[in-house]
PDB file of N, CA, C and O in Angstrom, chain B, residues numbered from 101:
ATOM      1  N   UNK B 101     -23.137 -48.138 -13.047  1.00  0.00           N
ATOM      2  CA  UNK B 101     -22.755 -49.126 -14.009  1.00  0.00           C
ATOM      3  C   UNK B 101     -23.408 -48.758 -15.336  1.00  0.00           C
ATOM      4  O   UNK B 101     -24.626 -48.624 -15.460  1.00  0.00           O
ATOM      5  N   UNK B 102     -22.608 -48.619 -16.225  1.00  0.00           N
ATOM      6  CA  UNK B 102     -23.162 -48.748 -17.624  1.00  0.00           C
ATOM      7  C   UNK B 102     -23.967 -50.021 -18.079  1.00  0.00           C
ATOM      8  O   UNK B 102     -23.953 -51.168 -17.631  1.00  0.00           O
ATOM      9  N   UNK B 103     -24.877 -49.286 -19.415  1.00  0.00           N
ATOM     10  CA  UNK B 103     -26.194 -50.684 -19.601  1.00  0.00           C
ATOM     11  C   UNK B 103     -25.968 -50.498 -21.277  1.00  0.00           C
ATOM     12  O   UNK B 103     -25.595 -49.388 -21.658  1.00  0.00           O
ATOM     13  N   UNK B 104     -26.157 -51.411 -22.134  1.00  0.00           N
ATOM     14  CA  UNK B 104     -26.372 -51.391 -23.453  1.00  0.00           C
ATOM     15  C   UNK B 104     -27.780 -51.393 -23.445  1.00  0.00           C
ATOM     16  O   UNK B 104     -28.428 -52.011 -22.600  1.00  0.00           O
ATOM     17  N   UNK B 105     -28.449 -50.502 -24.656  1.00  0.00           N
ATOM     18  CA  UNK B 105     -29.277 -50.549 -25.329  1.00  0.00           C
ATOM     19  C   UNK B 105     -29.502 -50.223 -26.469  1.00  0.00           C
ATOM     20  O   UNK B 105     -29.076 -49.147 -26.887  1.00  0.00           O
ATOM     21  N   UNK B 106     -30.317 -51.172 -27.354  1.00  0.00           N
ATOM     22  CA  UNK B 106     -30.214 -50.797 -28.907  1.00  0.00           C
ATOM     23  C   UNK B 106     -31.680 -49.591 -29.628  1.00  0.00           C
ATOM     24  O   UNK B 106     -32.885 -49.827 -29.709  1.00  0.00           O
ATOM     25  N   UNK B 107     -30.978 -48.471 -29.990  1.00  0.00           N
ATOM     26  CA  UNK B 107     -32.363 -48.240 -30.272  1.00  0.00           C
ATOM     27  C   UNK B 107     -33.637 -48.372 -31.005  1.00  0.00           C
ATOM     28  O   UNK B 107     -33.438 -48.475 -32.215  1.00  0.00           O
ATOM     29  N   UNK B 108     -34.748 -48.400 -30.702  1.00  0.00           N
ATOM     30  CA  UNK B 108     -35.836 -48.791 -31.566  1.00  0.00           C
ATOM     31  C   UNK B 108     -35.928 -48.238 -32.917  1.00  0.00           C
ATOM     32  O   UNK B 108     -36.523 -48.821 -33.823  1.00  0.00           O
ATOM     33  N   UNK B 109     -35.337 -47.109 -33.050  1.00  0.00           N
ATOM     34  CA  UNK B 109     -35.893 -46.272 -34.308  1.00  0.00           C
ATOM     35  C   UNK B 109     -34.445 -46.559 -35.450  1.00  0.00           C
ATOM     36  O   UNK B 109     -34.531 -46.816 -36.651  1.00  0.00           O
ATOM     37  N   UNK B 110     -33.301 -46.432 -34.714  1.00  0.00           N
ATOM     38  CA  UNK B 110     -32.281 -46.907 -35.889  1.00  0.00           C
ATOM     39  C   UNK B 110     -31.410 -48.149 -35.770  1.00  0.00           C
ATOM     40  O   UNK B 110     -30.854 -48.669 -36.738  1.00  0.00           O
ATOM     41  N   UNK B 111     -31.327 -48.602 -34.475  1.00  0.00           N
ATOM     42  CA  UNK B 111     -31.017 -49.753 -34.551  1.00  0.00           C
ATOM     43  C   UNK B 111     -29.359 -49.294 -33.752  1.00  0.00           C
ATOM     44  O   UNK B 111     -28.401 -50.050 -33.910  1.00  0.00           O
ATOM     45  N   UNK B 112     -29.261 -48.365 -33.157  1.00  0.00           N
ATOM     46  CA  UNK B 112     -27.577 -47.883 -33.037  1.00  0.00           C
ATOM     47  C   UNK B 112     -27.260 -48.526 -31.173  1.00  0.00           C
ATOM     48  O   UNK B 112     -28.085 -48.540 -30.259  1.00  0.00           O
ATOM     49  N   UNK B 113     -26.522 -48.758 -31.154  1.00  0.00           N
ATOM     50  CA  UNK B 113     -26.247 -49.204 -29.563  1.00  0.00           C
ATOM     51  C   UNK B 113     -25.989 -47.446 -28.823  1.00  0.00           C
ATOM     52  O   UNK B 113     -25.285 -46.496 -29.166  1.00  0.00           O
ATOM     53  N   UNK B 114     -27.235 -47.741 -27.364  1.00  0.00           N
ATOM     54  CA  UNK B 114     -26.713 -46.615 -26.892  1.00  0.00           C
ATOM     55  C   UNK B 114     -26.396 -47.479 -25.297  1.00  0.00           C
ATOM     56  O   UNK B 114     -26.818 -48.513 -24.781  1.00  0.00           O
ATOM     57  N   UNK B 115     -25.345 -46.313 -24.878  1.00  0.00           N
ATOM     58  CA  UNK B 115     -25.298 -46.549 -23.075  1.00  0.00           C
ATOM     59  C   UNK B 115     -25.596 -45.750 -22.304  1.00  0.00           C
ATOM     60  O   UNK B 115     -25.405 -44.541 -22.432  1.00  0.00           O
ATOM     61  N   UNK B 116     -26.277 -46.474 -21.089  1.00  0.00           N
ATOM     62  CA  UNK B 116     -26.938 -45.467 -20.430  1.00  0.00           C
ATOM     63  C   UNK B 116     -26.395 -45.601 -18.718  1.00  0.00           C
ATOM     64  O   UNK B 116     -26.448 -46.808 -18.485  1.00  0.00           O
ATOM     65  N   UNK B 117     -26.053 -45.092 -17.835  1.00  0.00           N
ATOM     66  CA  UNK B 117     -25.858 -45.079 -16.524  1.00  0.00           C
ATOM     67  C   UNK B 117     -27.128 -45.417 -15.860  1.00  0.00           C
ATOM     68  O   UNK B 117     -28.174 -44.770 -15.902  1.00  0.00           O
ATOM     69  N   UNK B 118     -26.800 -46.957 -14.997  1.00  0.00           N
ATOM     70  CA  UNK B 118     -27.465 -46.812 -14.362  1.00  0.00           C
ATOM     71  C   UNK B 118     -27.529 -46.713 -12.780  1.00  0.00           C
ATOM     72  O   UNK B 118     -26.909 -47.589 -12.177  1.00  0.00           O
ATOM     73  N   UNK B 119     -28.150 -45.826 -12.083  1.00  0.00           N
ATOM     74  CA  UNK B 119     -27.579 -45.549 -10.727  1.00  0.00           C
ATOM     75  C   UNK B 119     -27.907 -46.061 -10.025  1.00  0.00           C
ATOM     76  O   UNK B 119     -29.079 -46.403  -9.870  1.00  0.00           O
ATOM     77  N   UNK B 120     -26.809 -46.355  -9.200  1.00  0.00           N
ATOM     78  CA  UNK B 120     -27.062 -47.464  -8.047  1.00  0.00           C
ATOM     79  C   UNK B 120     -28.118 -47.635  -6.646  1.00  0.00           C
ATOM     80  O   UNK B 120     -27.808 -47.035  -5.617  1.00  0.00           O
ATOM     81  N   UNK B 121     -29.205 -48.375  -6.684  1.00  0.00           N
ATOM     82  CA  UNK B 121     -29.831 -48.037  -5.875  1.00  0.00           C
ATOM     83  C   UNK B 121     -29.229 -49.444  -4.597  1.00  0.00           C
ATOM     84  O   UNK B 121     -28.741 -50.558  -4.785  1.00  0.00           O
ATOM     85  N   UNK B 122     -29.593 -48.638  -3.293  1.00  0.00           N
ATOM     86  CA  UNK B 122     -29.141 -49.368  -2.160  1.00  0.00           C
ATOM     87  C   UNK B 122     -29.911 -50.772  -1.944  1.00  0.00           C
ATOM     88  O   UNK B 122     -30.990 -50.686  -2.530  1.00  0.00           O
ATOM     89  N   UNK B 123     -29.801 -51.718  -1.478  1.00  0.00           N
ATOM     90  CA  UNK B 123     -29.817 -53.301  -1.561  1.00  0.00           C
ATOM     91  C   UNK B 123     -29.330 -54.395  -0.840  1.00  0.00           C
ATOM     92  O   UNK B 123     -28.208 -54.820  -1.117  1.00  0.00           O
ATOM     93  N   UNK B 124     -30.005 -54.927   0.055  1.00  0.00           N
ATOM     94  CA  UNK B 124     -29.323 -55.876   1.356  1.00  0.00           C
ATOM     95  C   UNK B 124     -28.689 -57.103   0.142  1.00  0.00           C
ATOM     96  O   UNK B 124     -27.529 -57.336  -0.198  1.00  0.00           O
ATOM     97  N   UNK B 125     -29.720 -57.591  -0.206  1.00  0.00           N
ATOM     98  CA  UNK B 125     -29.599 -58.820  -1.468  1.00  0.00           C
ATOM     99  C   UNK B 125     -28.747 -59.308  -2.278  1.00  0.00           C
ATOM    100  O   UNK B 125     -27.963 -60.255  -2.208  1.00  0.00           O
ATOM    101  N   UNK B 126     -29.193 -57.930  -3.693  1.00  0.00           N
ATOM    102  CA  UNK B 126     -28.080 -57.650  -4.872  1.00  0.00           C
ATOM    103  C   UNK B 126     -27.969 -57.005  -4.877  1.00  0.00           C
ATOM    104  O   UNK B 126     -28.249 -56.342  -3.879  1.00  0.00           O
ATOM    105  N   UNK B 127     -27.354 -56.343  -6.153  1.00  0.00           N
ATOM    106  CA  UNK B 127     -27.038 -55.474  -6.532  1.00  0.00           C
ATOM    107  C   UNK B 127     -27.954 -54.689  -7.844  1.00  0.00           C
ATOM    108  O   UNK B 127     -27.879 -54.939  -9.047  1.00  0.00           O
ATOM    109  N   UNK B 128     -28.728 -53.779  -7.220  1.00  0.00           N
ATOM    110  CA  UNK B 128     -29.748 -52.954  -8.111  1.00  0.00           C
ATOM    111  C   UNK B 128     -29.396 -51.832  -8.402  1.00  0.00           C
ATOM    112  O   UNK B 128     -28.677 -51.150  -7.672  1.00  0.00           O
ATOM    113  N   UNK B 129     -30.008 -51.334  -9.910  1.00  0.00           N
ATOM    114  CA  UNK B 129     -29.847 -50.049 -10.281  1.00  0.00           C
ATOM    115  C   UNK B 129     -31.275 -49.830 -11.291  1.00  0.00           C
ATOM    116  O   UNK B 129     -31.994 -50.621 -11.900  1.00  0.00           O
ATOM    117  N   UNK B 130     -31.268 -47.891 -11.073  1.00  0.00           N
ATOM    118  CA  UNK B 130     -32.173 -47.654 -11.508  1.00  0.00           C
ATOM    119  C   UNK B 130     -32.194 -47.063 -12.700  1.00  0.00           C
ATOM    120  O   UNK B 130     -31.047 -46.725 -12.991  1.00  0.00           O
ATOM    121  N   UNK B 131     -32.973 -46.777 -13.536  1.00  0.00           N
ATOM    122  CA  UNK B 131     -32.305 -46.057 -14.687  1.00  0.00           C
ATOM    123  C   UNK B 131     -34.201 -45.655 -15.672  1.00  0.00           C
ATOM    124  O   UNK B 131     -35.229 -46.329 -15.611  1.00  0.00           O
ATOM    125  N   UNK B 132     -33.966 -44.477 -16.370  1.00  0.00           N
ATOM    126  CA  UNK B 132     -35.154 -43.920 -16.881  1.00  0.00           C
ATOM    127  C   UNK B 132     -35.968 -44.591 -17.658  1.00  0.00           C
ATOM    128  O   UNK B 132     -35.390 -45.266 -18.510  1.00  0.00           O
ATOM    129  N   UNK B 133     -37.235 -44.642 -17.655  1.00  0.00           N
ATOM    130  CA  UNK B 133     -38.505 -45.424 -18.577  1.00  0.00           C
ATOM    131  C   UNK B 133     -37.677 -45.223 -19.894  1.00  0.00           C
ATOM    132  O   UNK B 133     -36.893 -46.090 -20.280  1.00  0.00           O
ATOM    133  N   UNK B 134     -37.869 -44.128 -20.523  1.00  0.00           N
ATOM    134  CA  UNK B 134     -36.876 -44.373 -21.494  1.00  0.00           C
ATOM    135  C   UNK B 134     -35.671 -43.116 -21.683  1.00  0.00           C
ATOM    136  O   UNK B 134     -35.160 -42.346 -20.870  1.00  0.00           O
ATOM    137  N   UNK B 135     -35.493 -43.317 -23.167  1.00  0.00           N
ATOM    138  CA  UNK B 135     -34.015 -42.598 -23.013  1.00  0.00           C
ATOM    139  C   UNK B 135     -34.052 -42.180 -24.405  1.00  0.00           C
ATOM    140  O   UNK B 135     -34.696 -42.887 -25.180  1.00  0.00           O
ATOM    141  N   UNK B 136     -33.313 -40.882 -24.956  1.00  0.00           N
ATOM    142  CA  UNK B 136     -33.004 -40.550 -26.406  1.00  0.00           C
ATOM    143  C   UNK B 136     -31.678 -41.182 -26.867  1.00  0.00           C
ATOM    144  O   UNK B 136     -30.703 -41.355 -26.136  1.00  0.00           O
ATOM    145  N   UNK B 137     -31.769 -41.525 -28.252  1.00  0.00           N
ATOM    146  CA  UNK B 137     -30.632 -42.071 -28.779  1.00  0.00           C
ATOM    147  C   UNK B 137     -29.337 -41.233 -29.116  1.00  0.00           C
ATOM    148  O   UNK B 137     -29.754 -40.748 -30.168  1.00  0.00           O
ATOM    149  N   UNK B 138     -28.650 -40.953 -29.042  1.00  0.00           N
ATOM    150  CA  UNK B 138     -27.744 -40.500 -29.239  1.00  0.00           C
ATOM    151  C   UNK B 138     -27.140 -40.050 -31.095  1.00  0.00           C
ATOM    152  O   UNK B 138     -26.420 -39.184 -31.592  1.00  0.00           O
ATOM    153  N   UNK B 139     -27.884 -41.133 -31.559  1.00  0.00           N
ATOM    154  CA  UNK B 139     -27.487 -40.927 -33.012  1.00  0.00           C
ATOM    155  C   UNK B 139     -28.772 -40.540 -34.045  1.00  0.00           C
ATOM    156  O   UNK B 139     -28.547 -40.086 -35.166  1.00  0.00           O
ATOM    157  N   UNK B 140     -29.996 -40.745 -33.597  1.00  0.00           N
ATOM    158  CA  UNK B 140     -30.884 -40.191 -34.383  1.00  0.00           C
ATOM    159  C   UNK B 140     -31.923 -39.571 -33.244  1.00  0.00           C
ATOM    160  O   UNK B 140     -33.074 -39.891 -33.538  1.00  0.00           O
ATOM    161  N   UNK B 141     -31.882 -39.099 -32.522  1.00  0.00           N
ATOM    162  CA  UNK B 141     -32.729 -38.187 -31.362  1.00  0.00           C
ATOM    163  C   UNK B 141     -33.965 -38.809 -30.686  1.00  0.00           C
ATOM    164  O   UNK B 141     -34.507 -38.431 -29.647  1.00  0.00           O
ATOM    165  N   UNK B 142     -34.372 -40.058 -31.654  1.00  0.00           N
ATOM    166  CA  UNK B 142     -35.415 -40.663 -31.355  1.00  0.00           C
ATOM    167  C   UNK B 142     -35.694 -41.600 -30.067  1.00  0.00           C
ATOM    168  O   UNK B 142     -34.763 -42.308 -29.680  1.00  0.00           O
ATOM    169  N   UNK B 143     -37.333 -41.652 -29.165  1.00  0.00           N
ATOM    170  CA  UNK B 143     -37.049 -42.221 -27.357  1.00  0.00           C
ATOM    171  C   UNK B 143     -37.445 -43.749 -27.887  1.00  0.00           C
ATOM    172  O   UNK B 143     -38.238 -44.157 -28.735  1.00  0.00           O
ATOM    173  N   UNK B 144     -36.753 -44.228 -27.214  1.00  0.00           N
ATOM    174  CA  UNK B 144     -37.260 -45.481 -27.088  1.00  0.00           C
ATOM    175  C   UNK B 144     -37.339 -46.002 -25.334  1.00  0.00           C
ATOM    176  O   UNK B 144     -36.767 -45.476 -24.380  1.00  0.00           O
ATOM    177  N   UNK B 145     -37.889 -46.724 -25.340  1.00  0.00           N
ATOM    178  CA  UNK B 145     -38.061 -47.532 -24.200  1.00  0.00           C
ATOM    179  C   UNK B 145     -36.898 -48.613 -23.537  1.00  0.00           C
ATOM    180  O   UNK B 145     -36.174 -49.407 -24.137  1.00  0.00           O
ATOM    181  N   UNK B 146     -36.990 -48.372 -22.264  1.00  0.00           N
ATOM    182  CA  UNK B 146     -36.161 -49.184 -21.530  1.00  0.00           C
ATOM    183  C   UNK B 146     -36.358 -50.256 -21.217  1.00  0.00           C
ATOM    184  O   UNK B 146     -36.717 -50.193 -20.041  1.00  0.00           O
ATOM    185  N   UNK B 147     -36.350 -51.681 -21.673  1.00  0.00           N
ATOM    186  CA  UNK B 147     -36.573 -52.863 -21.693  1.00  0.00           C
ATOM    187  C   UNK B 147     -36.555 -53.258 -19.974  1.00  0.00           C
ATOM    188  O   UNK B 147     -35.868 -52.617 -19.179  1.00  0.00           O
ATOM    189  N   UNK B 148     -37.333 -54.289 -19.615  1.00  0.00           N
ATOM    190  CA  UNK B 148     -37.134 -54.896 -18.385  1.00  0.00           C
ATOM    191  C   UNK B 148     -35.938 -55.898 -18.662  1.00  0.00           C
ATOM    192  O   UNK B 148     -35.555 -56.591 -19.605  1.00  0.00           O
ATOM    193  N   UNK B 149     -35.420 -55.540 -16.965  1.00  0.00           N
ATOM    194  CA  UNK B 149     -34.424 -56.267 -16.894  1.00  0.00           C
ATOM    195  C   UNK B 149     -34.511 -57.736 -16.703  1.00  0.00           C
ATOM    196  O   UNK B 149     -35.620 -58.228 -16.494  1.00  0.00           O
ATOM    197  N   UNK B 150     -33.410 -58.517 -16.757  1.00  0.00           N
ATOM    198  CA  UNK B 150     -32.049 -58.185 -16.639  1.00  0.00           C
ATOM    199  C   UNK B 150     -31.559 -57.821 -17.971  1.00  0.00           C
ATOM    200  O   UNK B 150     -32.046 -58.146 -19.054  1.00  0.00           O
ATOM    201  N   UNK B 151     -30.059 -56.776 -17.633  1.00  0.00           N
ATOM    202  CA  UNK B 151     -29.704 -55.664 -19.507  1.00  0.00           C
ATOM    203  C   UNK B 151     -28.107 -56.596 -19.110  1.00  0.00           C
ATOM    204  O   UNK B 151     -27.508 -57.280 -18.279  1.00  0.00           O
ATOM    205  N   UNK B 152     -28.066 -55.919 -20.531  1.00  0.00           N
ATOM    206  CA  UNK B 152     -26.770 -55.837 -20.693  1.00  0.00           C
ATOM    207  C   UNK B 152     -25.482 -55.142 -20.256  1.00  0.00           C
ATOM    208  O   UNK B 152     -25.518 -54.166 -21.007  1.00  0.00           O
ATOM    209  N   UNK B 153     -24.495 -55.020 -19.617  1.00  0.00           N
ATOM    210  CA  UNK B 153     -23.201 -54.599 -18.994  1.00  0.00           C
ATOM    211  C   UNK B 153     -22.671 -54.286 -20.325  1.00  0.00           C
ATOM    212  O   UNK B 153     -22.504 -55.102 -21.231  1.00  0.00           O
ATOM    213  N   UNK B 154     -22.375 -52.794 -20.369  1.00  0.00           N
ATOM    214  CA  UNK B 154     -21.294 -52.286 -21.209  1.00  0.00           C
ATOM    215  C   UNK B 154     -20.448 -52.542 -21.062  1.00  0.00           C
ATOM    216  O   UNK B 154     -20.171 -52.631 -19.866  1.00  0.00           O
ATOM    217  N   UNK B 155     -19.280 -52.891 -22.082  1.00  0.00           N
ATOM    218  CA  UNK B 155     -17.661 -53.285 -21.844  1.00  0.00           C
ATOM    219  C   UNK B 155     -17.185 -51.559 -21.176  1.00  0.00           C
ATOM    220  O   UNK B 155     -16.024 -51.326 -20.838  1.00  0.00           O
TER     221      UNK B 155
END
């Protein structure tokens, strides 16, 4: 499932995959401490959940 995140350094929405981890319960996924932005190279951090669902 795709996740929105905005980045810290420019402010640009990035998406990130997050992979599905197995779960009697819900439905969990895992996804990296952080991540590079796509539009200015810069890491930011992966917020605790619960995120946002990309359209």
């Amino acid at each position: 499932m795709n996740f929105l995140f905005i980045c810290g350094w420019c402010g640009t929405e990035c998406v990130l995959w997050g992979q599905p981890v197995a779960s009697w319960w819900t439905q969990k996924y895992w996804l990296p401490d952080e991540f590079e932005c796509w539009w200015c190279g810069g890491d930011s951090t992966v917020p605790a959940p619960p995120w946002t669902e990309a359209d």
